[in-house]
C-alpha positions as CSV (number, residue, x, y, z in Angstrom):
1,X,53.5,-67.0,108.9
2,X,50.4,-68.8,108.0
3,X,50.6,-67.8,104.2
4,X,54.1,-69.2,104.0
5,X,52.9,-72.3,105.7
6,X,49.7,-72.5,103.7
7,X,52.2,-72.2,100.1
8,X,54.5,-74.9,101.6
9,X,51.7,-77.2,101.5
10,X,50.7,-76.2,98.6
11,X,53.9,-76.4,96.6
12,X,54.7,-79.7,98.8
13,X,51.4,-81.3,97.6
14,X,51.9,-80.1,93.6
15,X,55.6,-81.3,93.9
16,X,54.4,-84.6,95.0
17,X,51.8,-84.9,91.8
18,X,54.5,-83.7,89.3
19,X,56.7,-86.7,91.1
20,X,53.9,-89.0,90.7
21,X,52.6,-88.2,87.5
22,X,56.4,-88.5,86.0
23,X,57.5,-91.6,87.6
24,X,53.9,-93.4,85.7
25,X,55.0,-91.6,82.5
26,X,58.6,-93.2,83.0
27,X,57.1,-96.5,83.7
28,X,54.1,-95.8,80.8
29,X,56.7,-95.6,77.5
30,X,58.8,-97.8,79.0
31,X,55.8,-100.1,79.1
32,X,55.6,-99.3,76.0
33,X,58.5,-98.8,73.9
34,X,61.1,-100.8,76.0
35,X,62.9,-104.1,75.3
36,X,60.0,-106.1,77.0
37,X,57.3,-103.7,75.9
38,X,54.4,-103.9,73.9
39,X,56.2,-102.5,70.8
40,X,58.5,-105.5,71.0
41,X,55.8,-108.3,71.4
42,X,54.5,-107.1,68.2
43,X,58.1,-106.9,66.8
44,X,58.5,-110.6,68.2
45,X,55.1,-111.7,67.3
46,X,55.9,-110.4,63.6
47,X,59.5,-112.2,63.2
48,X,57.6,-115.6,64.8
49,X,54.8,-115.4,61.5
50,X,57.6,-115.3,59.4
51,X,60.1,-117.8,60.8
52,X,57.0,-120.4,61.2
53,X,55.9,-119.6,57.3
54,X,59.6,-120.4,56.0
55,X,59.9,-123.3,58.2
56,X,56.6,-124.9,57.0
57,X,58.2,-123.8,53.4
58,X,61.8,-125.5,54.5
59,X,59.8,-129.2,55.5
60,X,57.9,-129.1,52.8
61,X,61.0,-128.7,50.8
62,X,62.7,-131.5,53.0
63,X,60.0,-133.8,52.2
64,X,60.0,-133.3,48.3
65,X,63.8,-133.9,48.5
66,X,63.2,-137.1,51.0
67,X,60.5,-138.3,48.4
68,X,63.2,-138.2,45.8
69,X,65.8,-139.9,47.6
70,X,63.7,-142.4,48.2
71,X,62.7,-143.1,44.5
72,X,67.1,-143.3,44.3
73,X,67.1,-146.0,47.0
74,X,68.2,-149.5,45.4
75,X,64.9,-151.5,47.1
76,X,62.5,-149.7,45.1
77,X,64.4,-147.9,42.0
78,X,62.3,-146.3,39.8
79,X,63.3,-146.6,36.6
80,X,62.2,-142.9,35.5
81,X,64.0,-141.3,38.2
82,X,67.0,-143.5,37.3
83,X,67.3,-142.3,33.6
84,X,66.3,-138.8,34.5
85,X,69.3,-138.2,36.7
86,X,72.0,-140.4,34.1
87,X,70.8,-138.1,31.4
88,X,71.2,-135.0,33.5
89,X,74.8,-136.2,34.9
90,X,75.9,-137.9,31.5
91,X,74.4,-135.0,29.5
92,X,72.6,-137.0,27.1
93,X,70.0,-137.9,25.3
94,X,67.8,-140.7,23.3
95,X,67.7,-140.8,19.7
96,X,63.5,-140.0,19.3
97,X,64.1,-137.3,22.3
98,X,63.5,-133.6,21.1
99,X,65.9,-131.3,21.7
100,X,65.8,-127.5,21.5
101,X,69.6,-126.0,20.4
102,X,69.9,-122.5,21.7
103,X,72.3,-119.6,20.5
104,X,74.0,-118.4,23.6
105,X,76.2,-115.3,23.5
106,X,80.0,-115.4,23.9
107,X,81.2,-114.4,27.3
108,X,84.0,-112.7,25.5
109,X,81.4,-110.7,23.1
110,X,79.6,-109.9,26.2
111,X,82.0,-108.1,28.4
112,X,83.5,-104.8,27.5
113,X,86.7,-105.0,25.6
114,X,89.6,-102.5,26.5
């Protein structure tokens, strides 16, 4: 009677560690690797680098093109900007300009024929 009772204990006290010592390895990887563990902060912390880079990159961007815009405006035209864009939209150019003619293949000669 005293054996059985002395293994009861026994097996009651190891059950009790085996509980314990799973339940903080179920909490440890899901400290871990869950969706509000310390594998996703890095995740998050990651995708924030590279979102705040591109946005720098997009204002920047947005400020050349606001720069621009304003040389457009008609209270300060510049006259460089001005003939810049007519010659791109008109597709022309000035008599003492340079130009460079370049052979372009066909689309028909470049695509497979039948």
């Amino acid at each position: 009677m005293v054996t059985r009772r002395r293994l009861r204990n026994i097996l009651n006290t190891l059950a009790l560690y085996a509980l314990a010592a799973l339940l903080i390895g179920y909490f440890g990887i899901n400290a871990y690797n869950g969706d509000r563990g310390l594998k996703a902060k890095e995740d998050i912390d990651r995708q924030m680098t590279t979102l705040t880079a591109e946005l720098d990159r997009l204002k920047a961007e947005q400020a050349q093109w606001e720069r621009r815009i304003a040389l457009l405006k008609s209270d300060n035209l510049d006259p460089d900007m001005l003939d810049e864009r007519a010659r791109i939209l008109l597709d022309d150019v000035d008599s003492h300009d340079l130009t460079l003619m370049l052979n372009r293949p066909a689309l028909s000669a470049a695509a497979p024929k039948p």
